[in-house]
C-alpha positions as CSV (number, residue, x, y, z in Angstrom):
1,X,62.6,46.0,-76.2
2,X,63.5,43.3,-73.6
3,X,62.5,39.6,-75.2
4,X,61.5,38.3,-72.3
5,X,61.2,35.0,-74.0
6,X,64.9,34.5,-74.3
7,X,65.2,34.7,-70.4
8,X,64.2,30.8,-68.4
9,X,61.3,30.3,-67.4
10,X,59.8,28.7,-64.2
11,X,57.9,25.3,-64.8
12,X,54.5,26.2,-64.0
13,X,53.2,25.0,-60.7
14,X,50.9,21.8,-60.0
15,X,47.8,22.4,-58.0
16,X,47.8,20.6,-54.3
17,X,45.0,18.9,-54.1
18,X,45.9,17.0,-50.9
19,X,46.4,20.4,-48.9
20,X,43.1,21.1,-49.9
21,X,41.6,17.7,-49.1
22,X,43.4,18.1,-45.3
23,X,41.7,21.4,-44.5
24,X,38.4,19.9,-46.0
25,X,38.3,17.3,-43.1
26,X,39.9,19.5,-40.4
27,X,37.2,22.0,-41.0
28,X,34.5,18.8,-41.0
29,X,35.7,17.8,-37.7
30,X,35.8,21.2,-36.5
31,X,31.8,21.5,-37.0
32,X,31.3,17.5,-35.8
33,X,32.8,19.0,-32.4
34,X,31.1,21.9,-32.2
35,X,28.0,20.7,-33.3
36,X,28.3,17.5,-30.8
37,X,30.2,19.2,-28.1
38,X,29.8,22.7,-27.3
39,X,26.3,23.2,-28.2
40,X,25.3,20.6,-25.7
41,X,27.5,21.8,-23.3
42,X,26.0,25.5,-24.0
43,X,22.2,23.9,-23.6
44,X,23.5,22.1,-20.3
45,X,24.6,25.0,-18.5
46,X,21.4,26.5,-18.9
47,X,19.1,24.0,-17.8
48,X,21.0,22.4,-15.3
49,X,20.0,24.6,-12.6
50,X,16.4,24.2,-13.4
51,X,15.0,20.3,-14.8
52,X,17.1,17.5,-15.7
53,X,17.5,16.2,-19.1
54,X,15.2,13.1,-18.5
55,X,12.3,15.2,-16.7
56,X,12.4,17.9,-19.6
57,X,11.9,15.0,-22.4
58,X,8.9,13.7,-20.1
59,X,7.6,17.3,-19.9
60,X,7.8,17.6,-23.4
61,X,6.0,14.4,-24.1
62,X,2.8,15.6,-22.1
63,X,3.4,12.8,-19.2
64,X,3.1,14.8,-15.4
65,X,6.1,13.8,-14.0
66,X,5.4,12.9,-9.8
67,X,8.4,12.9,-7.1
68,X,7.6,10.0,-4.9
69,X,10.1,10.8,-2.6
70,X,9.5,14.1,-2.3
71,X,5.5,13.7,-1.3
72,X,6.8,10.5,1.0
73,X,9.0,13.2,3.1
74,X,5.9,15.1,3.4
75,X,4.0,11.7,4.5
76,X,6.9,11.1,7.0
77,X,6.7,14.3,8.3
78,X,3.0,14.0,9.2
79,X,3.4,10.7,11.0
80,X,6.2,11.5,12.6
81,X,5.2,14.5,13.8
82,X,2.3,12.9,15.2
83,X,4.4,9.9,16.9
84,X,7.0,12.5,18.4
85,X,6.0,12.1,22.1
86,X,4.1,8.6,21.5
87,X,5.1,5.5,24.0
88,X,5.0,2.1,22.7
89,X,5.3,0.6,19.2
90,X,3.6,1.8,16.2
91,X,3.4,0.6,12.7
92,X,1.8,2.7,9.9
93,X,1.7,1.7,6.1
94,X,0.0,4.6,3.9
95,X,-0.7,3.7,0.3
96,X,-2.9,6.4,-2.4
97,X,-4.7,4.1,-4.9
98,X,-4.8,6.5,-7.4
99,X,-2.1,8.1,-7.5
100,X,0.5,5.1,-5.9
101,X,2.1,7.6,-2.8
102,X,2.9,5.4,-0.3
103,X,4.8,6.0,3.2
104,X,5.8,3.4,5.6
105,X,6.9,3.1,8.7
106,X,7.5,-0.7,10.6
107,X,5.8,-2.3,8.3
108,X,7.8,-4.9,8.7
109,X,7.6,-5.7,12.3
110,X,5.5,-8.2,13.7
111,X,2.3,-7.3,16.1
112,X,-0.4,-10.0,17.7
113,X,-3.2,-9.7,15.1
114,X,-5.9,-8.9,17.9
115,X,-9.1,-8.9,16.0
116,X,-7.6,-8.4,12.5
117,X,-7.0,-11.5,12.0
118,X,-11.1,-11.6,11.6
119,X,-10.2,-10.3,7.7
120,X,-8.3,-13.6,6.7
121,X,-11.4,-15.4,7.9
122,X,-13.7,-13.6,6.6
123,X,-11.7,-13.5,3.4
124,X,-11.5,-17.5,3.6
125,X,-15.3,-17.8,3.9
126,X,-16.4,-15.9,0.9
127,X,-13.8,-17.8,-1.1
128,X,-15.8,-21.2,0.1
129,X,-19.1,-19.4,-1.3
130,X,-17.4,-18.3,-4.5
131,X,-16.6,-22.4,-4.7
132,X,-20.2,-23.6,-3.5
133,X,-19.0,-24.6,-0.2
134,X,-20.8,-22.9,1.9
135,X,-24.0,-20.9,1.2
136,X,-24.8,-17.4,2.8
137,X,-28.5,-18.4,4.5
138,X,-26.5,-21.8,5.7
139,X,-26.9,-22.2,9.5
140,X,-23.8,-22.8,11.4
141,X,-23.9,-24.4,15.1
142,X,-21.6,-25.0,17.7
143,X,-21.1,-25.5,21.2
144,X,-19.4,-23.1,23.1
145,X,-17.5,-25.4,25.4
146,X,-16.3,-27.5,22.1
147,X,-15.2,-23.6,20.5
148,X,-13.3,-22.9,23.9
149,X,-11.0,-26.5,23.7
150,X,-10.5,-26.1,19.6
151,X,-9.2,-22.6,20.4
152,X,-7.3,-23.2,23.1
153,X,-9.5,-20.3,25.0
154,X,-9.1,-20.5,28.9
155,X,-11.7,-20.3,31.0
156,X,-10.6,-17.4,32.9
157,X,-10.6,-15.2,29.8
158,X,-13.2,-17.0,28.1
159,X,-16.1,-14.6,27.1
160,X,-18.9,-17.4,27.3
161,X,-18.4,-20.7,28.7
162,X,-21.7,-22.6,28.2
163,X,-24.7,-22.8,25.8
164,X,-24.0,-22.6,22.4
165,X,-23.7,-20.6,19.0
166,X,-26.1,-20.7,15.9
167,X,-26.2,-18.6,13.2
168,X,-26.8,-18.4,9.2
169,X,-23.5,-17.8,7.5
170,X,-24.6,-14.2,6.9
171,X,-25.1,-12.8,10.0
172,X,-22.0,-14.9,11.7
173,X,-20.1,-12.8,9.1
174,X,-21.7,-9.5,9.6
175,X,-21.6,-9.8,13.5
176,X,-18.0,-10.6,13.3
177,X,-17.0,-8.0,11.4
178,X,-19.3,-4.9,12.4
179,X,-19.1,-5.5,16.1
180,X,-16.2,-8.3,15.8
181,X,-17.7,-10.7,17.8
182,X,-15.8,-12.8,18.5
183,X,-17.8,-16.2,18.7
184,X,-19.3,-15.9,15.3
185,X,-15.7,-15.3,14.3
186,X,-14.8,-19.0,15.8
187,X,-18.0,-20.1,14.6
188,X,-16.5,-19.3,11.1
189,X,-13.3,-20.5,11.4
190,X,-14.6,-23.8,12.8
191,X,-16.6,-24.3,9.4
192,X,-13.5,-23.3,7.0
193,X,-10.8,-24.3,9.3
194,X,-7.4,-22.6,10.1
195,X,-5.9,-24.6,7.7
196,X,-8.0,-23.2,5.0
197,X,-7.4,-19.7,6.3
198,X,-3.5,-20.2,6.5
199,X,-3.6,-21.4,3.0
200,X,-5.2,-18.4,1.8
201,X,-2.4,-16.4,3.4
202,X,0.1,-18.4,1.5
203,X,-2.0,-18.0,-1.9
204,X,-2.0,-14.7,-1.5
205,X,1.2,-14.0,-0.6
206,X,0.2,-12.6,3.0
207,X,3.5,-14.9,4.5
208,X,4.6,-12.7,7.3
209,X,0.8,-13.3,8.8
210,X,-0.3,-16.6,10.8
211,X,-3.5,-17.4,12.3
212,X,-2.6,-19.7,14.7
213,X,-2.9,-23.2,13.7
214,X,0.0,-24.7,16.0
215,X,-1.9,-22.9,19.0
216,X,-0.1,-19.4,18.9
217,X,-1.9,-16.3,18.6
218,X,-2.8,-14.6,15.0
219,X,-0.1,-12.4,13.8
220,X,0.4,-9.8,11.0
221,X,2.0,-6.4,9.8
222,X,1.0,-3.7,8.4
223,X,2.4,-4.2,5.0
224,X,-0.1,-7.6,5.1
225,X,-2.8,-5.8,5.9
226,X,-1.9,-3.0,3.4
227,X,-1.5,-6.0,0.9
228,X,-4.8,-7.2,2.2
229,X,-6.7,-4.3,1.6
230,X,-5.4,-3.6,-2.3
231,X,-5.9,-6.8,-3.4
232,X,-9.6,-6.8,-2.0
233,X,-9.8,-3.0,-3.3
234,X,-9.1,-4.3,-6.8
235,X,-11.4,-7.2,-6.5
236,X,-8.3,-10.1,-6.5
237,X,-9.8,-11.5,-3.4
238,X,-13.2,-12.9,-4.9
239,X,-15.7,-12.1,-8.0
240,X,-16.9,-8.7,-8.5
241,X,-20.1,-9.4,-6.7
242,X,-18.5,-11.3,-3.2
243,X,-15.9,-8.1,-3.3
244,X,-18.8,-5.8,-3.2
245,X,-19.9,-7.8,-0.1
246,X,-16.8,-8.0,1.4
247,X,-16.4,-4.3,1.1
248,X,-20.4,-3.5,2.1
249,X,-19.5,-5.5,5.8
250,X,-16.1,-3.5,6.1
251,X,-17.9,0.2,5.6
252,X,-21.2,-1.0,8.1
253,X,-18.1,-1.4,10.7
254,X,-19.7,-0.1,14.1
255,X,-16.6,0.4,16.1
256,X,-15.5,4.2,14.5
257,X,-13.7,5.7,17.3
258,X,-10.1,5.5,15.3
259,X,-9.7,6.1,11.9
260,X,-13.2,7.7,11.2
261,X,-13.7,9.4,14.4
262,X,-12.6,12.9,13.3
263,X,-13.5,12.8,9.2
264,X,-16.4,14.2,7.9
265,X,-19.5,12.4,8.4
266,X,-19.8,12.0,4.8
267,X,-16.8,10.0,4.4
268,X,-17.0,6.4,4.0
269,X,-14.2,4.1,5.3
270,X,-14.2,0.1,5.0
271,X,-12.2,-0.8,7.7
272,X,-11.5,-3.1,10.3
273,X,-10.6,-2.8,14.3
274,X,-8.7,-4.6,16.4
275,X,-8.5,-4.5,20.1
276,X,-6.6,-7.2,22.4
277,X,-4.9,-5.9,26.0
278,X,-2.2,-3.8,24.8
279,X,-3.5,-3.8,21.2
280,X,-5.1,-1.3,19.2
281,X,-5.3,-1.4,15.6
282,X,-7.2,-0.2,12.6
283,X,-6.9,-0.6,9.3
284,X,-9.1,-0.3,5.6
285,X,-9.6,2.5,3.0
286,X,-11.0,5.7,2.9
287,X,-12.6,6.7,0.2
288,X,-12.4,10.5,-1.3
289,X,-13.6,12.4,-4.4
290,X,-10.0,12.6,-4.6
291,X,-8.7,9.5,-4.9
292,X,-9.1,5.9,-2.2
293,X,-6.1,5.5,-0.1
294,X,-5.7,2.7,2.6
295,X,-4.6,3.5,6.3
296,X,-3.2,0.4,7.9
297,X,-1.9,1.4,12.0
298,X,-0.7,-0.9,14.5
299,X,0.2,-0.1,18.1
300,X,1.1,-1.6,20.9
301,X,0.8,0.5,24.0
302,X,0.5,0.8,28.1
303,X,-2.3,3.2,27.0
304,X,-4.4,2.0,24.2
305,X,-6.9,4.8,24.7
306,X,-4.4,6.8,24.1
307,X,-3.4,5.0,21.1
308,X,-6.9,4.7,19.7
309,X,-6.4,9.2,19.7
310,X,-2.6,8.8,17.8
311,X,-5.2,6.8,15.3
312,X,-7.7,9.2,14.7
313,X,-5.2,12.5,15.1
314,X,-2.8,10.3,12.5
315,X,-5.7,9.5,10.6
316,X,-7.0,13.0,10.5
317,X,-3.9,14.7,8.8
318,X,-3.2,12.1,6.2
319,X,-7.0,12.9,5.0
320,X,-5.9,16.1,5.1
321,X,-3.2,15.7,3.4
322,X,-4.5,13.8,0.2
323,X,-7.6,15.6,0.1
324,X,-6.3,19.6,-0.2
């Protein structure tokens, strides 16, 4: 027999641990990539197509996720389309108090208030009853010729040029706003004075409006009035009970051939009118089982019948439109 313990041996072999310890971490970072890499890339690809990552966590979470842009196209669309063949300058200002849509168009711009300026007065006097300035069964007198020179009113357009004015605070406040007369409007803004009212704007934050205390005529935009109508909507204007007021004049408005004129009868809108030569406006919020939304439109035409119709037609499909 072979001894095979005569013949050398080989030294036995050490074990290599640091081989071992090198494919343990090239096999760790293999899964840190995959895991961190390709499976969100996988996810991605199939998603993509459909929701983004930050709409599908919202989803998830139970929040309704709204496209304002997308409903403000449709908005646009509905103006627009009504303003295709319309002559003359027109600003609209849309806003969905529920909800927060919005769609505006020249809000920006500048128009003679006409009779809207009526709102910053009447606005003005309730804050002068909220402070026990003025009382609602107070009388208020004035003579028409003295209205006429404060107001720089010439007597060829001068409604009335004689006699004079007297009324309870109430009733001056009602008549200017439900038929917007407009001597119980300067009857008003005699007692509170332009100053007053022009500080109000600034309070509020109403600064591209003017009511015309260096002489010029009352100004605004649509986004003011829009502005206007939110903060009274939300009772920022006055206490809870002289908001209600406000609002109770604004929906006994008389003057319903614009925005109202082709709702339902059983639609109520607190709004207010404004009418001056080329003028036509009408502005306030309309109130649906649906949600409250304020209309604010401003034109100034060679027609304003015809504008009063783009009003009412405009006004018709944007009721329409939040209410189906």
């Amino acid at each position: 027999m072979i001894d095979y313990s005569k013949f050398p041996q080989n030294p036995p072999r050490k074990r290599n641990n640091s081989s071992k310890l090198y494919l343990f971490f090239f096999l760790a970072l293999m899964m840190i990539i995959y895991v961190y890499v390709f499976i969100p890339y996988k996810n991605s690809e199939k998603a993509s197509n459909f929701i983004s990552p930050l709409a599908n966590g919202i989803i998830e979470r139970g929040v309704e996720f709204l496209n304002p842009e997308e409903n403000s196209i449709s908005l646009e669309k509905i103006v627009q389309d009504e303003l295709k063949n319309a002559k003359g300058d027109y600003a609209v200002a849309i806003k969905n108090l529920k909800t927060g849509e919005r769609y505006y168009f020249n809000e920006h711009e500048v128009f003679d208030a006409a009779s809207l300026y009526k709102l910053f007065v009447m606005a003005t006097v309730f804050q002068k009853i909220q402070n026990g300035d003025l009382t609602k069964n107070q009388m208020l007198s004035q003579k028409i010729p003295e209205l006429n020179t404060k107001f720089r009113i010439a007597s060829e357009s001068a409604e009335l040029k004689e006699g004079s004015i007297t009324l309870p605070v109430q009733s001056a406040l009602s008549r200017m706003i439900t038929i917007s007369d407009n001597y119980s409007a300067l009857l008003l803004a005699e007692n509170v004075k332009l100053s007053n009212v022009s500080s109000f704007l600034k309070k509020n934050k109403f600064l591209e409006s003017r009511v015309g205390t260096r002489g010029e005529a009352p100004a605004t935009t649509a986004f003011d009035i829009t502005s206007f109508f939110e903060k009274l909507y939300k009772g920022d204007l006055a206490s809870p009970e002289l908001t209600t007021d406000m609002l109770s004049l604004l929906k006994s408005q008389k003057l319903n051939n614009k925005i109202p004129k082709y709702l339902p009868k059983n639609v109520v809108t607190a709004h207010k009118t404004g009418e001056l030569g080329r003028l036509s406006h009408d502005a306030g919020i309309i109130y649906t089982p649906k949600g409250d939304y304020i209309l604010v439109i401003l034109t100034d035409t060679e027609k304003p019948t015809d504008a009063n119709e783009k009003i009412a037609l405009i006004s018709k499909a944007i009721f329409d439109y939040f209410t189906k």
